[in-house]
C-alpha positions as CSV (number, residue, x, y, z in Angstrom):
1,X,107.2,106.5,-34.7
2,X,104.2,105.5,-36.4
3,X,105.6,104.6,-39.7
4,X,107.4,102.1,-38.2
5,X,108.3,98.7,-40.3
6,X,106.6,96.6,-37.5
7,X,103.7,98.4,-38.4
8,X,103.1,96.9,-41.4
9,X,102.9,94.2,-43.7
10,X,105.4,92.4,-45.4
11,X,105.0,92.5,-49.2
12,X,105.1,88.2,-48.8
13,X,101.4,89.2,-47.3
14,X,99.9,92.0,-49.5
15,X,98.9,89.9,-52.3
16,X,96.6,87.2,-50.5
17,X,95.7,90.7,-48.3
18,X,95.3,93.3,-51.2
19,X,92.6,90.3,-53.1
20,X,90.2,90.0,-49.5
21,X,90.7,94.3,-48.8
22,X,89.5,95.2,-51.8
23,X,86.8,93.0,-51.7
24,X,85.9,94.1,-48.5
25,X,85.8,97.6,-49.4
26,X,83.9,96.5,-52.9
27,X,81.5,95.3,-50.2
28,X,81.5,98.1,-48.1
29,X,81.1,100.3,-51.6
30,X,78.2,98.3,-52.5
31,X,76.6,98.9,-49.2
32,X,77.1,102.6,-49.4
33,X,75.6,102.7,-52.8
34,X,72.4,100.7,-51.9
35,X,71.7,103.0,-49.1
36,X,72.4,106.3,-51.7
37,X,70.0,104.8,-53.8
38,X,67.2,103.9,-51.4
39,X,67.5,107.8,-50.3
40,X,66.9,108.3,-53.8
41,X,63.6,106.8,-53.7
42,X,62.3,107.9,-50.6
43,X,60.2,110.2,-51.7
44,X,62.1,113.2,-50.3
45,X,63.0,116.3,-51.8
46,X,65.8,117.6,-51.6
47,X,66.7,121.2,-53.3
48,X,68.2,121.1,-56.2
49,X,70.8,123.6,-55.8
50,X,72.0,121.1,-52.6
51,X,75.7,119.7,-52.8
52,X,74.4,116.1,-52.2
53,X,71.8,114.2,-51.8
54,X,72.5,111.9,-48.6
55,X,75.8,111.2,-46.7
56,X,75.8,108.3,-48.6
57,X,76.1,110.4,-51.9
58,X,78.8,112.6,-50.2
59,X,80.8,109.4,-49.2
60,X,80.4,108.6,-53.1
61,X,81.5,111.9,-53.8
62,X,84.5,112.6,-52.0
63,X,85.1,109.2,-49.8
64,X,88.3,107.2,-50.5
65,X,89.5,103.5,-49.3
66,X,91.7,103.8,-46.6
67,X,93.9,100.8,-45.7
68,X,93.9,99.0,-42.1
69,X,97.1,98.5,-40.5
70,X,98.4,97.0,-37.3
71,X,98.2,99.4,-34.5
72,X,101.0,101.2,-33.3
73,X,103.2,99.7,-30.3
74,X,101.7,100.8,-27.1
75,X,98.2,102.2,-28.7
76,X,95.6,100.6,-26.1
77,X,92.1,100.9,-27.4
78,X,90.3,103.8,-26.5
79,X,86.5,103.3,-25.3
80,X,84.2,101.4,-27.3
81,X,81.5,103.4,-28.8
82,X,83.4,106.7,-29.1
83,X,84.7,106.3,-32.2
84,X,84.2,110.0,-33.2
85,X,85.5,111.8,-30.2
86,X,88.5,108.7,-30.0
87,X,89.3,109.6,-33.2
88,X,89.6,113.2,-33.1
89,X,91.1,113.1,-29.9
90,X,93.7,110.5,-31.1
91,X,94.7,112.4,-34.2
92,X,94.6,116.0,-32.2
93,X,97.0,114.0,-30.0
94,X,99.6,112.9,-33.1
95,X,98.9,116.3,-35.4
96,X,102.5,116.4,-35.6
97,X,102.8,113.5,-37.0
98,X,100.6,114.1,-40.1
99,X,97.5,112.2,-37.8
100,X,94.1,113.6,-39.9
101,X,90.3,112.3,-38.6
102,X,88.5,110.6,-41.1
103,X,84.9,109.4,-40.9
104,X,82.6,107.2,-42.9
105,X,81.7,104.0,-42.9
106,X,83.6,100.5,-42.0
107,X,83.3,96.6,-42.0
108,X,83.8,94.8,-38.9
109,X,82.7,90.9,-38.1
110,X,80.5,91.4,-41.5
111,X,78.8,94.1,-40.7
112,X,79.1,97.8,-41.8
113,X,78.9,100.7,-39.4
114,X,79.2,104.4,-39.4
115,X,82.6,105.1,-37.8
116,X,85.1,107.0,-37.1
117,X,89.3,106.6,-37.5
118,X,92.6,108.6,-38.1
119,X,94.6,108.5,-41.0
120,X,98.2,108.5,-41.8
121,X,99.7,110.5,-44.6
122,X,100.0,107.3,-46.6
123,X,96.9,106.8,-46.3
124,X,96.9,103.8,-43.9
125,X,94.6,103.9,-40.7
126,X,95.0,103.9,-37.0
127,X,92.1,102.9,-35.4
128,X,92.1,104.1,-31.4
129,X,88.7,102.2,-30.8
130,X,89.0,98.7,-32.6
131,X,91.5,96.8,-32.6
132,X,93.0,95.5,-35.6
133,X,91.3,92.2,-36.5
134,X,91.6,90.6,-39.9
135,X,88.5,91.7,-42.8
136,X,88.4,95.3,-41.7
137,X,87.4,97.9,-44.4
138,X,87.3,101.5,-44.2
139,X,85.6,103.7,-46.6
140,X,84.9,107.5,-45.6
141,X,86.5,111.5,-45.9
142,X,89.9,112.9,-44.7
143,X,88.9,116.1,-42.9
144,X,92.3,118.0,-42.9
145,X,90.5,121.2,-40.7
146,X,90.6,120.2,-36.7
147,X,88.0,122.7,-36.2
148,X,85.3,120.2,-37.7
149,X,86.9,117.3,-35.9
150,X,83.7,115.9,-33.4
151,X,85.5,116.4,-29.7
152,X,81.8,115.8,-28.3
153,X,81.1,112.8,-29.7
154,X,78.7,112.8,-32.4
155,X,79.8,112.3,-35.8
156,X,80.5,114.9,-38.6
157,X,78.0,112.5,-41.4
158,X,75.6,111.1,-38.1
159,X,75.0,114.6,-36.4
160,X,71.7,115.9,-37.9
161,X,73.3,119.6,-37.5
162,X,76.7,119.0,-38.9
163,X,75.5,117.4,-41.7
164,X,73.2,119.3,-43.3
165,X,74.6,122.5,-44.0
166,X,77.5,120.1,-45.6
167,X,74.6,118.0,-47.5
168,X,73.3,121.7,-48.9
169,X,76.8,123.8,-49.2
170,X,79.4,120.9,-49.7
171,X,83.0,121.0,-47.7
172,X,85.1,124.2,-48.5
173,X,88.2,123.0,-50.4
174,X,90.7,122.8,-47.5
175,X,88.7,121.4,-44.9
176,X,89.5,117.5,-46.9
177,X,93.0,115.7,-47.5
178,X,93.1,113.6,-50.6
179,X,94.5,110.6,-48.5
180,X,93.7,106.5,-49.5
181,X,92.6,105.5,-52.6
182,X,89.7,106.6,-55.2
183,X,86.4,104.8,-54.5
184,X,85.6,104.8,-58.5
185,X,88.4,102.7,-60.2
186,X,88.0,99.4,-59.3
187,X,84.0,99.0,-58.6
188,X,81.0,99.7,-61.5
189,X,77.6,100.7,-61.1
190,X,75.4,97.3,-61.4
């Protein structure tokens, strides 16, 4: 069962843990923000009747903190550098068990990456390709609708042709779960 209590923490732990997460993700955040701006000065139009500027404005937008977690007993990690199709795979695998993709953009050794993960209901993640080493951040979308889940590999935000019709039209409604935590409430503008 993925919910397991050897799956995660013990509240002794959270405090010293919840401090260095959120900072990680305020990092992460930061990171995001600097790249939404620099697409903001590039000197390239972009329609004003568009949903979002850059991915990094639709991670602004609709992306939430998601919360690393020890991997499940018996989860071996899947190949490295196939996050996306790992991830989609992994939560098409464990659909019944309220497994959702989500994509966006995570800290690893301190450095931040475009990737790809699954998330459970509670909002805690289950990474098939990394393992779970200490300082990991995850910041990114909850895509509820399996039919936009990237089987083939490339990412939903790093694909060129999935992107931009979501850059233009935005994601319908259903096709994102409200899973993790709001980006907005614990990081300002500077």
């Amino acid at each position: 069962m993925l919910n397991s209590p050897e799956n995660h923490r013990s509240r002794a732990d959270d405090v010293c843990a919840d401090a260095s997460l959120i900072a990680a993700e305020d990092g992460l955040i930061r990171y995001i923000r600097q790249h939404a701006e620099l697409a903001e000065r590039s000197g390239y139009t972009i329609p004003a009747d568009w949903s979002h500027h850059s991915q990094y404005h639709l991670l602004l937008a609709l992306g939430r903190r998601h919360t690393p977690a020890p991997r499940p007993k018996g989860l071996t990690g899947m190949p490295a550098r196939l996050c996306y199709s790992n991830a989609a795979q992994y939560a098409r695998n464990h659909h019944d068990q309220g497994l959702l993709y989500a994509e966006g953009f995570a800290r690893t050794l301190d450095v931040y990456l475009p990737h790809a993960w699954t998330v459970r209901p509670d909002g805690t993640v289950i990474d098939p390709t990394w393992d779970d080493e200490p300082g990991r951040a995850y910041i990114g979308i909850t895509v509820a609708d399996p039919a936009l889940w990237p089987y083939d590999g490339g990412g939903i935000l790093q694909d060129f042709r999935r992107l931009m019709p979501l850059l233009r039209d935005g994601f319908r409604p259903s096709a994102l779960a409200d899973l993790g935590r709001p980006l907005a409430d614990a990081l300002p503008h500077e």
